[in-house]
PDB file of N, CA, C and O in Angstrom, chain B, residues numbered from 101:
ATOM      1  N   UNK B 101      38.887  37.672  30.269  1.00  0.00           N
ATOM      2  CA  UNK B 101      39.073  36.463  31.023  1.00  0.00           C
ATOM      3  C   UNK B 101      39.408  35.333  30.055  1.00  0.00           C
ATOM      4  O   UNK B 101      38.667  35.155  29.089  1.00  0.00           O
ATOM      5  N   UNK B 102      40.503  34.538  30.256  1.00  0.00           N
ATOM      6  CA  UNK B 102      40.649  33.320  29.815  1.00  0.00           C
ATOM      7  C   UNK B 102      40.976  32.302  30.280  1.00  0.00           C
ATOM      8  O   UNK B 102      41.877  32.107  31.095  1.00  0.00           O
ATOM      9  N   UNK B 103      39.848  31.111  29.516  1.00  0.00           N
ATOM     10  CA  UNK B 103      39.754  30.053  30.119  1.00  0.00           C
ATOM     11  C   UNK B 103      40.385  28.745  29.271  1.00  0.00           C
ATOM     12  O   UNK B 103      40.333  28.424  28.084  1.00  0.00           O
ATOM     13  N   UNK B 104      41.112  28.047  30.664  1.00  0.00           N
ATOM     14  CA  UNK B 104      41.597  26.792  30.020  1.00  0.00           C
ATOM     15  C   UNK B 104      41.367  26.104  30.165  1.00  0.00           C
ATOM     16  O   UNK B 104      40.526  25.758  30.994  1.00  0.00           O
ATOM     17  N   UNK B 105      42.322  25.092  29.031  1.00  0.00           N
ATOM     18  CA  UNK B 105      41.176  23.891  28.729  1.00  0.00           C
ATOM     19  C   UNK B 105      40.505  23.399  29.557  1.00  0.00           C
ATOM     20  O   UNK B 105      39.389  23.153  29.101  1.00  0.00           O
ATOM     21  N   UNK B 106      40.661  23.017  30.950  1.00  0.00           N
ATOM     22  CA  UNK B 106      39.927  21.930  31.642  1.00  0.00           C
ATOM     23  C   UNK B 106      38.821  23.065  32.184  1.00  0.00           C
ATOM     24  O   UNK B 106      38.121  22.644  33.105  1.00  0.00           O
ATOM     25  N   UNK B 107      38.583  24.290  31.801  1.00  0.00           N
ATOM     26  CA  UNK B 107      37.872  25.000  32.701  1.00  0.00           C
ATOM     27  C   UNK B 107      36.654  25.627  31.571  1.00  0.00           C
ATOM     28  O   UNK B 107      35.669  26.319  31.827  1.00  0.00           O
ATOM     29  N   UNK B 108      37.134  25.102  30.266  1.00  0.00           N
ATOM     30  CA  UNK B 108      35.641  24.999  29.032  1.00  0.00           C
ATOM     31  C   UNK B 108      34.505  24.317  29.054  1.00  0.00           C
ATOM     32  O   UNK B 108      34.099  23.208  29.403  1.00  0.00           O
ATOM     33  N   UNK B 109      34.115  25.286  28.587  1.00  0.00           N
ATOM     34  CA  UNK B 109      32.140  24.444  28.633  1.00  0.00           C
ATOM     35  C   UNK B 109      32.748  23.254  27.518  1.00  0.00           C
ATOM     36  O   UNK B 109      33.416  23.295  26.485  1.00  0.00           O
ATOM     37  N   UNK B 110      32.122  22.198  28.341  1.00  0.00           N
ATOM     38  CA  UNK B 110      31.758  21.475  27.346  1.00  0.00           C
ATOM     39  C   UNK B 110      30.912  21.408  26.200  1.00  0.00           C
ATOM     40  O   UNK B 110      29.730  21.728  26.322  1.00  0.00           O
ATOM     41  N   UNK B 111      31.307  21.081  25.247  1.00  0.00           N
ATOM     42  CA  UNK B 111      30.193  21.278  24.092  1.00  0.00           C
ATOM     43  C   UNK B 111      29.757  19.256  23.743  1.00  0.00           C
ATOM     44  O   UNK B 111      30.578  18.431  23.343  1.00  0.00           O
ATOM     45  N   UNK B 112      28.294  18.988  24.059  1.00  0.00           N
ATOM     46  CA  UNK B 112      27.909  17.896  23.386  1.00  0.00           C
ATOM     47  C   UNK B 112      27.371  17.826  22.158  1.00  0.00           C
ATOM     48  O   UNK B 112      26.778  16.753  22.046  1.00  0.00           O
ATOM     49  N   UNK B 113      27.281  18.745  20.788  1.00  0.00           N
ATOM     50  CA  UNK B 113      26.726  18.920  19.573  1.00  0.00           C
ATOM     51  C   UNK B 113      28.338  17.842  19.100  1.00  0.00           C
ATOM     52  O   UNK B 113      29.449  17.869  19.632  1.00  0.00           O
ATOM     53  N   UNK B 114      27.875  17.060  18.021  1.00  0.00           N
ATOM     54  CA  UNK B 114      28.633  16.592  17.139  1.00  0.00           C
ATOM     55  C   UNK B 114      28.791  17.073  16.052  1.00  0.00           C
ATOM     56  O   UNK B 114      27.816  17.427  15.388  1.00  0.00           O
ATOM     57  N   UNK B 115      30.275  17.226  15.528  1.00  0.00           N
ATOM     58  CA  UNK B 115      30.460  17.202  14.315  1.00  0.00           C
ATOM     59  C   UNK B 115      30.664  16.894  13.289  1.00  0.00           C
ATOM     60  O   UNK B 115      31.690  16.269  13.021  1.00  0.00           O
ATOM     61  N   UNK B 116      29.931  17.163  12.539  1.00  0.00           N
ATOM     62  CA  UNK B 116      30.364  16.088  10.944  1.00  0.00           C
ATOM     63  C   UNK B 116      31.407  16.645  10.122  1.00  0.00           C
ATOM     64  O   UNK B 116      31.780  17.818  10.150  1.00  0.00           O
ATOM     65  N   UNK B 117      31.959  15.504   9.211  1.00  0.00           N
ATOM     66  CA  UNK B 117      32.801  16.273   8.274  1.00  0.00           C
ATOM     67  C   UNK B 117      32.013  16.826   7.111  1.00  0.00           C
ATOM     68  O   UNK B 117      32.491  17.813   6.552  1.00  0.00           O
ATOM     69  N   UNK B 118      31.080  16.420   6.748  1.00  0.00           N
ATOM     70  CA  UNK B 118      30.193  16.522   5.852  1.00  0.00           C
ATOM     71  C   UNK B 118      28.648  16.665   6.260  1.00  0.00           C
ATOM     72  O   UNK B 118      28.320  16.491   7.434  1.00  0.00           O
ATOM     73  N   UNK B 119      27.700  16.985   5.270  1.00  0.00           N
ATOM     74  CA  UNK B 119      26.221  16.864   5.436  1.00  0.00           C
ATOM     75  C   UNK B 119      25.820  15.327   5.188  1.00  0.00           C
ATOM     76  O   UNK B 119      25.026  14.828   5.985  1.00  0.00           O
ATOM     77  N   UNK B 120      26.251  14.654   4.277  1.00  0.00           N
ATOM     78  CA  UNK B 120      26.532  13.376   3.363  1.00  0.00           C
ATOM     79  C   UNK B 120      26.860  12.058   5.176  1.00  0.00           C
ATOM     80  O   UNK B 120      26.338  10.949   5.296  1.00  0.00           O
ATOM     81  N   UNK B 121      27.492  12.497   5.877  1.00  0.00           N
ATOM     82  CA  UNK B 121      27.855  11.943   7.081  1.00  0.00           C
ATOM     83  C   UNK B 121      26.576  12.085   8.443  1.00  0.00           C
ATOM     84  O   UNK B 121      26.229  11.169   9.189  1.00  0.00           O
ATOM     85  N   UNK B 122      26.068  13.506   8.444  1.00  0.00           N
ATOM     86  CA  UNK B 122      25.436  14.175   9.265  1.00  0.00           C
ATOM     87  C   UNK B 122      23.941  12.745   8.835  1.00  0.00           C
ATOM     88  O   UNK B 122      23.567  11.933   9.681  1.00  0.00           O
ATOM     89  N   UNK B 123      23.464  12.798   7.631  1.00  0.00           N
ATOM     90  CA  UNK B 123      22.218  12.546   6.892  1.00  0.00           C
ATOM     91  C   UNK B 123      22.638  10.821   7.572  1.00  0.00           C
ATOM     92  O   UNK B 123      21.578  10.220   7.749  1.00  0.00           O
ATOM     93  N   UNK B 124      23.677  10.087   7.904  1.00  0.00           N
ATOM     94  CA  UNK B 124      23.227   8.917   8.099  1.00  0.00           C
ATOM     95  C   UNK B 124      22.846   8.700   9.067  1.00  0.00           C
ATOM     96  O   UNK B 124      22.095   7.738   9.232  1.00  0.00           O
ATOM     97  N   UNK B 125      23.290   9.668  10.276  1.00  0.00           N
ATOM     98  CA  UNK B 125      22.573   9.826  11.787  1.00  0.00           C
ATOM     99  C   UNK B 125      21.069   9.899  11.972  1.00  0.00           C
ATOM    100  O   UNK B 125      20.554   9.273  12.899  1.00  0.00           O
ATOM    101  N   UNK B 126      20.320  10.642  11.125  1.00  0.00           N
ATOM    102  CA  UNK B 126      19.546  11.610  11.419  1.00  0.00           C
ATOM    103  C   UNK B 126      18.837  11.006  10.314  1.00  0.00           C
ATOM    104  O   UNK B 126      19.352  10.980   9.196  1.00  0.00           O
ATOM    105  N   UNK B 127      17.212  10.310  10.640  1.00  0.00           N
ATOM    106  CA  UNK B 127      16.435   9.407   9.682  1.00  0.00           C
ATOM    107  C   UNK B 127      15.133  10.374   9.902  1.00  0.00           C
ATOM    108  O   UNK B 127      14.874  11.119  10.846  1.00  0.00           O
ATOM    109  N   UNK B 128      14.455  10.121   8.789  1.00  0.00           N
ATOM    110  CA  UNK B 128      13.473  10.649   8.580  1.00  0.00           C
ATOM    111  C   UNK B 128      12.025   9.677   9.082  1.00  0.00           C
ATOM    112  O   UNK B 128      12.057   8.455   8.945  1.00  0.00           O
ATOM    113  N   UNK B 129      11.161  10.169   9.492  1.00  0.00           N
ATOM    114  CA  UNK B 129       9.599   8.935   9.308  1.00  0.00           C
ATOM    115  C   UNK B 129       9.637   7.549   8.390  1.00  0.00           C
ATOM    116  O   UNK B 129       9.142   6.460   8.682  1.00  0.00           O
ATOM    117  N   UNK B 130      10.282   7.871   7.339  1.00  0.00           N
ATOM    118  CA  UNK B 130       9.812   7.231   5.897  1.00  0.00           C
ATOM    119  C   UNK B 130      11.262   5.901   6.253  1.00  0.00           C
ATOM    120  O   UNK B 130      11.058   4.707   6.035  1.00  0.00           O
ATOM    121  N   UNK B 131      12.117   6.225   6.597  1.00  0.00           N
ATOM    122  CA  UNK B 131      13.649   5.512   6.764  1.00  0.00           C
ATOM    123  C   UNK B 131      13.180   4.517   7.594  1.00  0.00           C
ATOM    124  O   UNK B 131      13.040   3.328   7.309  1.00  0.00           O
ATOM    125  N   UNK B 132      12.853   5.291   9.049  1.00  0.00           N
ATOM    126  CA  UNK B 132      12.495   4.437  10.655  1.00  0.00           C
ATOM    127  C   UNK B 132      11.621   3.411  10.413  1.00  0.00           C
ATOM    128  O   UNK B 132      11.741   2.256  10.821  1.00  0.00           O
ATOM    129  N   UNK B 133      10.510   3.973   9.565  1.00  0.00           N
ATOM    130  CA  UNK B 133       9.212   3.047   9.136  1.00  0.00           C
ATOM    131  C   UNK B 133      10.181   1.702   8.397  1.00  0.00           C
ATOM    132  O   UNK B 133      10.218   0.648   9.032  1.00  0.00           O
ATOM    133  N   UNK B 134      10.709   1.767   7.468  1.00  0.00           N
ATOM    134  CA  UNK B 134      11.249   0.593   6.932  1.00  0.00           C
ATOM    135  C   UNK B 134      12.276   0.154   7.897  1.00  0.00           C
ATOM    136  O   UNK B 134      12.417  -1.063   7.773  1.00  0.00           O
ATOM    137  N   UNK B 135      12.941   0.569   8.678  1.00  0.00           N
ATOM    138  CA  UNK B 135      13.933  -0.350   9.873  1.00  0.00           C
ATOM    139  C   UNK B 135      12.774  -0.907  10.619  1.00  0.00           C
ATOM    140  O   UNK B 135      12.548  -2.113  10.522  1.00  0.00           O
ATOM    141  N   UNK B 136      12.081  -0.214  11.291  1.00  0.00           N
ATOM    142  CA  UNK B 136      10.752  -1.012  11.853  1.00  0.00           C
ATOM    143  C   UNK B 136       9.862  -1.912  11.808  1.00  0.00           C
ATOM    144  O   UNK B 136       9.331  -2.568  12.705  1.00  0.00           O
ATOM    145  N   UNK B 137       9.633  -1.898   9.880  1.00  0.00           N
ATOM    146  CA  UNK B 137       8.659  -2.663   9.468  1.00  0.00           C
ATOM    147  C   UNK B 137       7.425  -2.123   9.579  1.00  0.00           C
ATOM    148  O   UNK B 137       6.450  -2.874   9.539  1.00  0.00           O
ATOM    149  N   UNK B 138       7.240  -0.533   9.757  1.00  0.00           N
ATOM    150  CA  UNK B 138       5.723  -0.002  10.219  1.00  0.00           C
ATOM    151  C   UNK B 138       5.857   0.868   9.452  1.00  0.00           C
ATOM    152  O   UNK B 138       6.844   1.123   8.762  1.00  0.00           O
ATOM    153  N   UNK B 139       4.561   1.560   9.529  1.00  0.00           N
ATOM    154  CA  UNK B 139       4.156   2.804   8.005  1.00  0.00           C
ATOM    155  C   UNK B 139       4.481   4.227   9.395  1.00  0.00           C
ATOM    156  O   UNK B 139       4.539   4.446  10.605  1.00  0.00           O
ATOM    157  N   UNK B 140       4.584   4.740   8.228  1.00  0.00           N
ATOM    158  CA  UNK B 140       5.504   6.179   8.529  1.00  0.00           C
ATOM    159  C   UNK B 140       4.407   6.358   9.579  1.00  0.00           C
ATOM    160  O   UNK B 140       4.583   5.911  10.712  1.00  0.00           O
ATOM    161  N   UNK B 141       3.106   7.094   9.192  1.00  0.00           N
ATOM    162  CA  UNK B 141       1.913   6.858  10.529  1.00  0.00           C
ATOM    163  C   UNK B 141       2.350   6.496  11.751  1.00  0.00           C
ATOM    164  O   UNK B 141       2.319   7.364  12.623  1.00  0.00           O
ATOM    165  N   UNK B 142       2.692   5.576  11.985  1.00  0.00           N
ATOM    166  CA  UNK B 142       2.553   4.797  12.964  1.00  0.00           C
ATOM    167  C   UNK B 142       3.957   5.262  14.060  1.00  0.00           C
ATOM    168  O   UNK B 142       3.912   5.376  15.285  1.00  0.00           O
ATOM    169  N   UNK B 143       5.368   5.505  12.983  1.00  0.00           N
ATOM    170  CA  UNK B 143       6.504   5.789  13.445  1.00  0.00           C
ATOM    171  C   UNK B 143       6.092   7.432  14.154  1.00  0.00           C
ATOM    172  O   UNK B 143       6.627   7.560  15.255  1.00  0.00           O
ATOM    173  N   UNK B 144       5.488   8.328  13.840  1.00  0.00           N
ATOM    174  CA  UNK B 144       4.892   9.275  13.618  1.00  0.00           C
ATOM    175  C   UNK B 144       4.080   9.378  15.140  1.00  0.00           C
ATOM    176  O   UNK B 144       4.502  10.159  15.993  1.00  0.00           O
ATOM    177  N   UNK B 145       2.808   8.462  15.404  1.00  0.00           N
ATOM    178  CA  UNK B 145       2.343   7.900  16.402  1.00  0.00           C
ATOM    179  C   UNK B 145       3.280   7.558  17.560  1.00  0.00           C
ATOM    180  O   UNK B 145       3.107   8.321  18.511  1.00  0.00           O
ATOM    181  N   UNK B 146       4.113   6.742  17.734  1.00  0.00           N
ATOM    182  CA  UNK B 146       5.106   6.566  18.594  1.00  0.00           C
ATOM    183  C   UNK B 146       5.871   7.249  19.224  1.00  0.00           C
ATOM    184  O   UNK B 146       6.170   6.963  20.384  1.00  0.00           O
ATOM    185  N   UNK B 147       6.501   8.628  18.395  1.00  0.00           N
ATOM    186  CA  UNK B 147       7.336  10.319  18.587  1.00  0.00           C
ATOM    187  C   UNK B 147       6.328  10.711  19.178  1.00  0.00           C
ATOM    188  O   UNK B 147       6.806  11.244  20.180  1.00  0.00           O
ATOM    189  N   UNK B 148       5.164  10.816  19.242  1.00  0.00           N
ATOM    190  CA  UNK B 148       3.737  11.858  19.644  1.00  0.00           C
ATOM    191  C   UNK B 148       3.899  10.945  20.742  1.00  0.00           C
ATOM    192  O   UNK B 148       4.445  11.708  21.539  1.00  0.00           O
ATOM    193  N   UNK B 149       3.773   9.437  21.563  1.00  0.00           N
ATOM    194  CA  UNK B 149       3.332   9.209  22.512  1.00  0.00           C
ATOM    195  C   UNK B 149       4.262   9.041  23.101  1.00  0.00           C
ATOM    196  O   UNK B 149       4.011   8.388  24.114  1.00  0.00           O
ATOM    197  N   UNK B 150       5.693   9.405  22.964  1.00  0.00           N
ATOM    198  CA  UNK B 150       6.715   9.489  23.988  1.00  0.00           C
ATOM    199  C   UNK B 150       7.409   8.139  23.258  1.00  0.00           C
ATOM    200  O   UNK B 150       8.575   8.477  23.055  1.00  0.00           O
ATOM    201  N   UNK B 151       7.238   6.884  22.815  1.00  0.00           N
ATOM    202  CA  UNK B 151       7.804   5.766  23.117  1.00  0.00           C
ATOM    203  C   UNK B 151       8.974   5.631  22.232  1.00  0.00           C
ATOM    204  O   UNK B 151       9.800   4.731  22.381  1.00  0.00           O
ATOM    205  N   UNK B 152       9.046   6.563  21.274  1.00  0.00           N
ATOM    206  CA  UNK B 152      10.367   6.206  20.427  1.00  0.00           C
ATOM    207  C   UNK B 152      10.850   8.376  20.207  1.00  0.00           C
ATOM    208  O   UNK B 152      10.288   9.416  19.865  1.00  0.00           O
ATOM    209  N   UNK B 153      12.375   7.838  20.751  1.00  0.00           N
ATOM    210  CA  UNK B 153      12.340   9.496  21.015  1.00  0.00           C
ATOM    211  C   UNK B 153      12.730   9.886  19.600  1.00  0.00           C
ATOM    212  O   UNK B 153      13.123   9.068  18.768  1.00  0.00           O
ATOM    213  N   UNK B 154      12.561  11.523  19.326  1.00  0.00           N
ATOM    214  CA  UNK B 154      12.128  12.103  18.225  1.00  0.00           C
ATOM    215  C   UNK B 154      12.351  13.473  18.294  1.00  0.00           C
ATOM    216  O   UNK B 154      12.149  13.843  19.451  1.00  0.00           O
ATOM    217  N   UNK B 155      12.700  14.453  17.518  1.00  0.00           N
ATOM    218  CA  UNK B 155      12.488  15.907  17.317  1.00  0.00           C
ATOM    219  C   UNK B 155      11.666  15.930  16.497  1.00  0.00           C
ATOM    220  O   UNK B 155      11.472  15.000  15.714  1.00  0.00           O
ATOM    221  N   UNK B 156      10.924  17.164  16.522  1.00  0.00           N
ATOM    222  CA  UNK B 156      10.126  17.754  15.593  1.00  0.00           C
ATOM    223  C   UNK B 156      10.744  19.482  15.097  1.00  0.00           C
ATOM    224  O   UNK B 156      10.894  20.522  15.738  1.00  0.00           O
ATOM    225  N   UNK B 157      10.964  19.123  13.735  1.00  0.00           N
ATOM    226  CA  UNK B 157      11.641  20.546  13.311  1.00  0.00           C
ATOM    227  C   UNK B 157      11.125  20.911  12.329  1.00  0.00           C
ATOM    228  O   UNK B 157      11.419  20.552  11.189  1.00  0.00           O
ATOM    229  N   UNK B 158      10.068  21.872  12.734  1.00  0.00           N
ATOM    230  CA  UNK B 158       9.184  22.421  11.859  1.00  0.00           C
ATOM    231  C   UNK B 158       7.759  21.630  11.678  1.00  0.00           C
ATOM    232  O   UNK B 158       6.952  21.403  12.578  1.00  0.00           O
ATOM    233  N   UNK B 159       7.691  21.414  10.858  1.00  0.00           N
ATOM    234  CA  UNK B 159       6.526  19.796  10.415  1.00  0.00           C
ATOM    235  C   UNK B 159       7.124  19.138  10.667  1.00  0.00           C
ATOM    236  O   UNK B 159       6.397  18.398  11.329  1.00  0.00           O
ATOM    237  N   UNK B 160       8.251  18.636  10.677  1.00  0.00           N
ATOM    238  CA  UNK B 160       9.102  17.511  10.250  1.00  0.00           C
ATOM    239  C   UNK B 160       9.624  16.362  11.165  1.00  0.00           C
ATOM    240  O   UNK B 160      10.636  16.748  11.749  1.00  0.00           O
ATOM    241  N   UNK B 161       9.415  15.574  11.366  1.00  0.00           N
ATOM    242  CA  UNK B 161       9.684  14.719  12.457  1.00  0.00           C
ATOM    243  C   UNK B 161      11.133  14.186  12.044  1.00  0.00           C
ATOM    244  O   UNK B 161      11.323  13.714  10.924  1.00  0.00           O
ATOM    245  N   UNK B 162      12.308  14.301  13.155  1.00  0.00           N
ATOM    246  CA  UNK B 162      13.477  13.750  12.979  1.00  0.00           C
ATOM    247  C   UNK B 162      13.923  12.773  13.944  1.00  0.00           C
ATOM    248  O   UNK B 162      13.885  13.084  15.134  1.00  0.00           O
ATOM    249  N   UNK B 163      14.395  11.485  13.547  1.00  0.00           N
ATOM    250  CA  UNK B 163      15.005  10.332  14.325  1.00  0.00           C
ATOM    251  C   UNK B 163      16.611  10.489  14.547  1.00  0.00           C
ATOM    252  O   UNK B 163      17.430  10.925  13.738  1.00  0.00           O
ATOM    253  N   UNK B 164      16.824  10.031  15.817  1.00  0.00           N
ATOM    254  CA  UNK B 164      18.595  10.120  15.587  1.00  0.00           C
ATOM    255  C   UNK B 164      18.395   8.142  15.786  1.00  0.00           C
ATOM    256  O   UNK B 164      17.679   7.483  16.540  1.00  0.00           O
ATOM    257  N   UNK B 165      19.371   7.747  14.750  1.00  0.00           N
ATOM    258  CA  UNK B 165      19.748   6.401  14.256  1.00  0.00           C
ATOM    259  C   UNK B 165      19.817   5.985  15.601  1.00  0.00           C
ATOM    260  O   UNK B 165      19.116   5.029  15.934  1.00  0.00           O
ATOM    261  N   UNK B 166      20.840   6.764  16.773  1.00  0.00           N
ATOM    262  CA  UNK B 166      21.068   5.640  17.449  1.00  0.00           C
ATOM    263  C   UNK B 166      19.747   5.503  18.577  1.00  0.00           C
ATOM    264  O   UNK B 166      19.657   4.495  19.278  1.00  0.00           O
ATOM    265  N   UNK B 167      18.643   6.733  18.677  1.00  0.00           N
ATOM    266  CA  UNK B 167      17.163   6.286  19.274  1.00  0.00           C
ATOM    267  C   UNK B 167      16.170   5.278  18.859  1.00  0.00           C
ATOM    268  O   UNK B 167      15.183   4.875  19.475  1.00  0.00           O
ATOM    269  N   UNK B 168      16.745   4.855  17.375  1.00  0.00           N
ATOM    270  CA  UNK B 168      15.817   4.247  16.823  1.00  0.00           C
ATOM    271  C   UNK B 168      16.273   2.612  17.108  1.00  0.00           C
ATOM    272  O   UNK B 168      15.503   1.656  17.014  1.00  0.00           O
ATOM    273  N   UNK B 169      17.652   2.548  17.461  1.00  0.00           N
ATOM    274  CA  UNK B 169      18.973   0.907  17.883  1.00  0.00           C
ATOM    275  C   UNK B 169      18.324   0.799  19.170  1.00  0.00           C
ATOM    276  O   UNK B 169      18.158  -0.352  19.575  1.00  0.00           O
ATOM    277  N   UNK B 170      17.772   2.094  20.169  1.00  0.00           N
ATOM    278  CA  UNK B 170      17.370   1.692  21.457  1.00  0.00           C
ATOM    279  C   UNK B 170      16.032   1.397  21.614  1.00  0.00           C
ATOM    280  O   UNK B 170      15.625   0.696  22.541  1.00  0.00           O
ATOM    281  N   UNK B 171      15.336   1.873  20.792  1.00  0.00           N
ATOM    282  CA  UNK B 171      13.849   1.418  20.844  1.00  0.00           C
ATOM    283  C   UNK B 171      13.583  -0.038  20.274  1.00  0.00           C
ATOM    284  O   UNK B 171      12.475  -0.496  20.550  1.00  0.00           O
ATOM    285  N   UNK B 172      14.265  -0.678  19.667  1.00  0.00           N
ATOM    286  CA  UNK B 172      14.828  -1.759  18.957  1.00  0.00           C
ATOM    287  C   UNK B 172      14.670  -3.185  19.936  1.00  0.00           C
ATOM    288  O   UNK B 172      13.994  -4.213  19.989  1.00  0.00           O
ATOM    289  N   UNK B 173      15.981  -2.368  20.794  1.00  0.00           N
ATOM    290  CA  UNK B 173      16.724  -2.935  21.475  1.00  0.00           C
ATOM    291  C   UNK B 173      15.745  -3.247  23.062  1.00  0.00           C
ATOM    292  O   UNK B 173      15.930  -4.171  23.855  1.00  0.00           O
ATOM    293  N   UNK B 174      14.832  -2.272  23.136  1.00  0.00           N
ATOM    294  CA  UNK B 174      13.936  -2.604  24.343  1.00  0.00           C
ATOM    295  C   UNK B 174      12.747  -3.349  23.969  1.00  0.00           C
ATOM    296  O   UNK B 174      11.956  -3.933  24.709  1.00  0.00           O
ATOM    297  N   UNK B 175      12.742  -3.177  21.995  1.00  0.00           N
ATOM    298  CA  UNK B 175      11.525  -4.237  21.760  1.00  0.00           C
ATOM    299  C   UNK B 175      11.951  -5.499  22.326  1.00  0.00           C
ATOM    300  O   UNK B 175      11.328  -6.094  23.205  1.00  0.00           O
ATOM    301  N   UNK B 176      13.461  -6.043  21.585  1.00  0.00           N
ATOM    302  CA  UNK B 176      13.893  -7.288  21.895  1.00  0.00           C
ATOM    303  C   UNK B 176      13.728  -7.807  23.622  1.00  0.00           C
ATOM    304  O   UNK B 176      13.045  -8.814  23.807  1.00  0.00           O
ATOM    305  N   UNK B 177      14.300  -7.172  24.743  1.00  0.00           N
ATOM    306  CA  UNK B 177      13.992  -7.005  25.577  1.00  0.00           C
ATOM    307  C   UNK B 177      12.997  -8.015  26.617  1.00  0.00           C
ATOM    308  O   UNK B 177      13.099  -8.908  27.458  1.00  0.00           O
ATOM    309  N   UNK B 178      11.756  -6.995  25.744  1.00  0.00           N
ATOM    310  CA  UNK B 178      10.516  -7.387  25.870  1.00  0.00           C
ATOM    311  C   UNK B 178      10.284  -8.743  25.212  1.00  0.00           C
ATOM    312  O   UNK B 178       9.485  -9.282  25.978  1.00  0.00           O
ATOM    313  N   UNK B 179      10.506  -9.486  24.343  1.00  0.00           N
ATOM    314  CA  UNK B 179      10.383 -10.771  23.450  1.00  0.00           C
ATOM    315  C   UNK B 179      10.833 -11.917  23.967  1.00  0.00           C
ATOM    316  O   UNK B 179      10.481 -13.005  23.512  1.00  0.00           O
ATOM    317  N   UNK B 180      12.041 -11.723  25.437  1.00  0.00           N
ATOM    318  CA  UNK B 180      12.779 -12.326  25.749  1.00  0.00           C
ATOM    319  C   UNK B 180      11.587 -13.194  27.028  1.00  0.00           C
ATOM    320  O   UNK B 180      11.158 -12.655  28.048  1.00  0.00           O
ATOM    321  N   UNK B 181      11.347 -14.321  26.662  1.00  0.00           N
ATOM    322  CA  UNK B 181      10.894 -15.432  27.806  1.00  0.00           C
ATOM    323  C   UNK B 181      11.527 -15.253  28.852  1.00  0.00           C
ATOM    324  O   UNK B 181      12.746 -15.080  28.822  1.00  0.00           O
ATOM    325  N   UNK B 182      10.664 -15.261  30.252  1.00  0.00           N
ATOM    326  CA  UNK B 182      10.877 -15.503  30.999  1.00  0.00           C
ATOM    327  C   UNK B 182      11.446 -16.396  32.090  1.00  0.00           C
ATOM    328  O   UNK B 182      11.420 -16.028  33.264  1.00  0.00           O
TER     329      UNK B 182
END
């Protein structure tokens, strides 16, 4: 069976040209904590209670850059007078 184009799975995984490209997406505890202003702990704390989204791969807790612009972005949000 073959399928055309308009009749392909879509694929949503991105690709990088590089790992060097991939690594600026994709922040670690220790990165988020300094965009945040909070200790890794705490960034750590936040992935565990739902409020800042997060993978966990392996031990390892992973941020995608642009979850960390929206959690940001709903602090500000919140700051905004009524």
């Amino acid at each position: 069976m073959t399928l055309h184009r308009s009749e392909a799975p879509v694929c949503t995984t991105l690709q990088y040209a590089d790992a060097n490209e991939a690594a600026q997406y994709v922040l670690g505890p220790d990165e988020v904590a300094r965009i945040l202003d909070l200790s890794p702990h705490d960034v750590r704390g936040l992935a565990r209670q739902g409020r800042l989204r997060a993978r966990k791969m392996g031990t390892q807790w992973r941020f995608r850059r642009d979850d960390v612009l929206v959690y940001l972005s709903r602090l500000s949000q919140n700051d905004k007078p009524i």
